[in-house]
C-alpha positions in Angstrom: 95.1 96.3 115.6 94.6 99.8 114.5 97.3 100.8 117.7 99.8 99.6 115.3 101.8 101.4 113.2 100.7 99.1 110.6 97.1 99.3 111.6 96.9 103.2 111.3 98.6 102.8 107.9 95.8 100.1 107.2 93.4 102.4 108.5 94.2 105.7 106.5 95.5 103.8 102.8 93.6 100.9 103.3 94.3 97.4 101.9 97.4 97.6 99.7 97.5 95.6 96.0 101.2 94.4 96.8 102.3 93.4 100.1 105.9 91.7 100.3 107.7 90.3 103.6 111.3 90.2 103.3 114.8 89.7 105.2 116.9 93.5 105.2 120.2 92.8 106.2 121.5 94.4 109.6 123.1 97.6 109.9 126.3 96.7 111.9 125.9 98.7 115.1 122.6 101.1 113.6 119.0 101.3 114.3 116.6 103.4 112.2 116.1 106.0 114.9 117.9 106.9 118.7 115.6 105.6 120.4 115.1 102.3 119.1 117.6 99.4 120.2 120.4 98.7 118.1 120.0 96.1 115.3 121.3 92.9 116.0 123.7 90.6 113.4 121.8 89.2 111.0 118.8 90.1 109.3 115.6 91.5 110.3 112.3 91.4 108.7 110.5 94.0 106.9 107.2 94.2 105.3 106.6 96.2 102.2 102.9 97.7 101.0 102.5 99.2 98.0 99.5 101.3 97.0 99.1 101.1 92.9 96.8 103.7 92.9 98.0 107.6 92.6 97.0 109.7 95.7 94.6 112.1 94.3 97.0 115.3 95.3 99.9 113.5 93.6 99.1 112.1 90.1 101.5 110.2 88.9 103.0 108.5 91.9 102.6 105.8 94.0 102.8 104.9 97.3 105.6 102.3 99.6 105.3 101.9 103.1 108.2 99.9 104.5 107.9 98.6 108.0 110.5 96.7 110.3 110.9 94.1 112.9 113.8 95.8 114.2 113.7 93.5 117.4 112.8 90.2 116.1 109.1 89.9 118.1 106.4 90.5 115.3 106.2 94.2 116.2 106.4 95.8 113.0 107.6 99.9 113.1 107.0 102.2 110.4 110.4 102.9 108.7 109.8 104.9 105.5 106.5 106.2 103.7 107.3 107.8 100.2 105.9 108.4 97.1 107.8 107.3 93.7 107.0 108.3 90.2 104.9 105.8 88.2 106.9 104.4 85.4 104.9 103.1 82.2 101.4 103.7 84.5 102.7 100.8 86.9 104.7 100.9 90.0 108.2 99.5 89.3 
């Protein structure tokens, strides 16, 4: 729902042209911020969006939102929003 992180993302990129889900290994010990729980062993899921399409303040770059499962219950949190350079007119 749009009370998600990946809801508002949804909300203010709309529907991204790639979308990947994928296993990040652990960080022994880490989370992603202080006051999330500590990472478990193994790996945890994220999902990655990309957004093909230059943001009209930015021509030339693209957009990568990665999210995480940091606790393993299908409650994805926004871990890092960036913008990369476009190589060859296509995001690499």
């Amino acid at each position: 729902g749009v009370l998600t992180e990946r809801g508002r993302m949804y909300m203010r990129f709309g529907k991204p042209a790639y979308r990947k889900i994928a296993d990040m290994p652990a960080q022994a010990g880490g989370s992603m911020s202080g006051s999330r729980r500590a990472w478990a062993d193994g790996d945890v899921p994220v999902e990655i969006w990309v957004y093909d399409r230059p943001p009209a303040s930015k021509p030339g770059k693209y957009r990568v939102i990665t999210f995480v499962d940091e606790n393993k219950t299908n409650r994805f949190g926004l871990l890092n929003d960036e913008l990369r350079p476009l190589q060859r007119g296509r995001p690499q």
